[in-house]
LOBA-128360 format. One line per field, with one value per residue (C-alpha): residue number from 1; residue in three letters; x, y, z. Coordinates in Angstrom, 1 decimal. Layout:
BEGIN
seq (NUM,...)
type (ALA,...)
x (X,...)
y (Y,...)
z (Z,...)
//
This chain:
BEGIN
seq (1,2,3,4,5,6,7,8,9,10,11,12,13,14,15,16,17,18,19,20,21,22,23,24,25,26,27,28,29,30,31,32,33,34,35,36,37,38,39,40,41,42,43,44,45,46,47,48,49,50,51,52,53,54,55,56,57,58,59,60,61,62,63,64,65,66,67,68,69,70,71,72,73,74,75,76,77,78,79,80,81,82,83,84,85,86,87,88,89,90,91,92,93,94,95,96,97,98,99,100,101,102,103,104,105,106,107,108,109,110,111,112,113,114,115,116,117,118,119,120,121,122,123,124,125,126,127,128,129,130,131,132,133,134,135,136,137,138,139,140,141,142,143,144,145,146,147)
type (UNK,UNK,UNK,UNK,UNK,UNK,UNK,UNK,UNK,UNK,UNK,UNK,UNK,UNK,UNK,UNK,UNK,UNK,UNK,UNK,UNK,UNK,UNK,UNK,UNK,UNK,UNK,UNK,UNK,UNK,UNK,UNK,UNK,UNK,UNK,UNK,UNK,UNK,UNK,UNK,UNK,UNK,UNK,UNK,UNK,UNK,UNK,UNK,UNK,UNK,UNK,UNK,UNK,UNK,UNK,UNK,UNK,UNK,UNK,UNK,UNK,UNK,UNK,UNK,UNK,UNK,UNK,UNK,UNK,UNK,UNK,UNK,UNK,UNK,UNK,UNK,UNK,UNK,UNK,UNK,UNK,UNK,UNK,UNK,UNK,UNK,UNK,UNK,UNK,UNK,UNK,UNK,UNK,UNK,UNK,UNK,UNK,UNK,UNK,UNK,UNK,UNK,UNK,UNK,UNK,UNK,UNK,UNK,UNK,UNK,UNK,UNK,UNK,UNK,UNK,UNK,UNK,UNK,UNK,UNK,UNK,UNK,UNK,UNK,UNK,UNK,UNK,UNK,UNK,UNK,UNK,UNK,UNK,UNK,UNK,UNK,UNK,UNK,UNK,UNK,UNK,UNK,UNK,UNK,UNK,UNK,UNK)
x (-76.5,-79.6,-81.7,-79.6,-80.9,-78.2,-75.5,-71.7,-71.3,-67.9,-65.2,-61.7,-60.2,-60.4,-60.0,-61.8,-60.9,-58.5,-55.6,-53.9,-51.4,-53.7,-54.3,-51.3,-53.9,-56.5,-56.1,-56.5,-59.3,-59.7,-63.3,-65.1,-65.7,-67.6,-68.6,-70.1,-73.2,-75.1,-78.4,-79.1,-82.1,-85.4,-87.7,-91.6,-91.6,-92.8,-90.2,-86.9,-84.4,-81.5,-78.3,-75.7,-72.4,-69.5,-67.0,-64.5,-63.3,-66.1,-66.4,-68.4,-67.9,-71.3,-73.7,-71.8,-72.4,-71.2,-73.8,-74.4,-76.0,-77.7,-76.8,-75.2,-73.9,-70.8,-71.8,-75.5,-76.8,-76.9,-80.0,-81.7,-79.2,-80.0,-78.5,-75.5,-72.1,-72.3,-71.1,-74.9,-74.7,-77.7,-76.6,-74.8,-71.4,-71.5,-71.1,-70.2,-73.2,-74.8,-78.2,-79.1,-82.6,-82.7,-86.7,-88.4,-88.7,-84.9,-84.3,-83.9,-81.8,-78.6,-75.6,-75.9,-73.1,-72.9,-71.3,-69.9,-68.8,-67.2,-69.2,-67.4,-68.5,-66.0,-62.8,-60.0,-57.8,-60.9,-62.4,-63.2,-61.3,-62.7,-62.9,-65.4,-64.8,-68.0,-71.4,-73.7,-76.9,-80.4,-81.7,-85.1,-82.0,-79.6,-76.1,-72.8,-69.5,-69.1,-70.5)
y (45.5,47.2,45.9,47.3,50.8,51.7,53.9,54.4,57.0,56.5,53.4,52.5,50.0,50.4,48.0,47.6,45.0,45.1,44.1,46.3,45.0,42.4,43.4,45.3,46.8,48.5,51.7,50.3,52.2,50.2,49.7,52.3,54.2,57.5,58.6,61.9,61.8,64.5,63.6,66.1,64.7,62.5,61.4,61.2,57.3,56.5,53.1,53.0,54.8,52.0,51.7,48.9,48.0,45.8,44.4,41.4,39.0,38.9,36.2,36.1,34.4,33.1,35.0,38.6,40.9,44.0,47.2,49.9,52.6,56.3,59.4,58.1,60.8,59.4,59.3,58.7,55.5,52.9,53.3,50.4,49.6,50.2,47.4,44.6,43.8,39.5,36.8,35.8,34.9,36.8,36.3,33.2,33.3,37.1,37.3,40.3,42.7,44.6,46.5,49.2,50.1,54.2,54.6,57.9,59.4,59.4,61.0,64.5,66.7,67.7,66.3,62.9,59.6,56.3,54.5,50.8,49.5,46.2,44.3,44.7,41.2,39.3,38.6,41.2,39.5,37.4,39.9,39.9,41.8,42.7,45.4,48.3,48.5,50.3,52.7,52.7,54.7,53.8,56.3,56.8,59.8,61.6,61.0,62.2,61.4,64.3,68.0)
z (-16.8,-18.2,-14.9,-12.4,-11.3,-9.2,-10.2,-8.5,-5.9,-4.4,-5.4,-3.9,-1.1,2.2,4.7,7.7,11.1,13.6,11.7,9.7,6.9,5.9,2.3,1.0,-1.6,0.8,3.1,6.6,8.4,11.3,13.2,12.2,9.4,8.9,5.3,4.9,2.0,0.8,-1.3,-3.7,-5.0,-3.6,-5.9,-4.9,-4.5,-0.6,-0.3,1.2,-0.8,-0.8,-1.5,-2.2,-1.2,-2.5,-0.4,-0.6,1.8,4.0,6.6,9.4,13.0,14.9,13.2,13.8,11.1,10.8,11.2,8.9,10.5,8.7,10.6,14.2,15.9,18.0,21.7,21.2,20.9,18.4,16.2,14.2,11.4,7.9,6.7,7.5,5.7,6.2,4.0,2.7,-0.7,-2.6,-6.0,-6.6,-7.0,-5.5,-2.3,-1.6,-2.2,0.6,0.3,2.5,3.1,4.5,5.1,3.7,7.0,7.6,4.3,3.3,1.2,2.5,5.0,6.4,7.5,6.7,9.0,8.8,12.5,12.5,15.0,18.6,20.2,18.4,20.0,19.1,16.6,15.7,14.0,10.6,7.9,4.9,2.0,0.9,-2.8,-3.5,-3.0,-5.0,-4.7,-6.5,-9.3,-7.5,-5.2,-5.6,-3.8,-3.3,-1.1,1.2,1.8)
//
């Protein structure tokens, strides 16, 4: 696609939820994952730096969507999330794309997390299970899975 200015950063199958077993072809990671990120690059632009994320099987249950969040540090609070994995379809036909939106101020060079947490007021065994396939960074930074 020569319009899409994002380019791949990490790819695989992990599964996320509370039930593990559910997709034989997906390393179960449970309700929380942690993905260390070092950005090697920042351009000069003044927007959000953004990235994207595919996933499968995404369903959501009363309007719960999962959180992504940029640098949490476990045992602080939640910040504002940067984005949310949900079952909105933004291109039709593809449901499964996820852009994150990291502003400016929260961006420099070096270590930072991602972290997905699937969202904690659904019911245990009600909650949704569902597949990161892929990150993908924009070309206005540069990114990189771990440190």
């Amino acid at each position: 696609m020569a319009n899409h200015p994002y380019y791949l950063v990490w790819s695989g199958s992990l599964n996320m939820g509370d039930t593990p077993g559910v997709f034989t072809d997906a390393q179960f990671v449970g309700l929380i994952l942690q993905i260390p990120i070092t950005i090697t690059y920042l351009s000069d632009e003044t927007a959000p730096a953004q990235f994207l994320l595919t996933t499968t099987e995404v369903e959501i249950f009363n309007q719960k969507t999962h959180p992504v969040y940029w640098d949490w540090t476990p045992g602080t609070a939640l910040p504002t999330p940067v984005g949310h994995i949900d079952d909105t379809e933004f291109v039709p036909g593809k449901p499964e794309f996820h852009q994150l939106s990291i502003p400016r101020t929260e961006l420099t060079l070096g270590k930072h997390w991602l972290t997905i947490l699937v969202n904690a007021e659904i019911p245990a065994g009600l909650r949704d299970d569902f597949i990161l396939k892929r990150i993908e960074a924009h070309n206005s930074i540069g990114a990189k899975i771990g440190w």
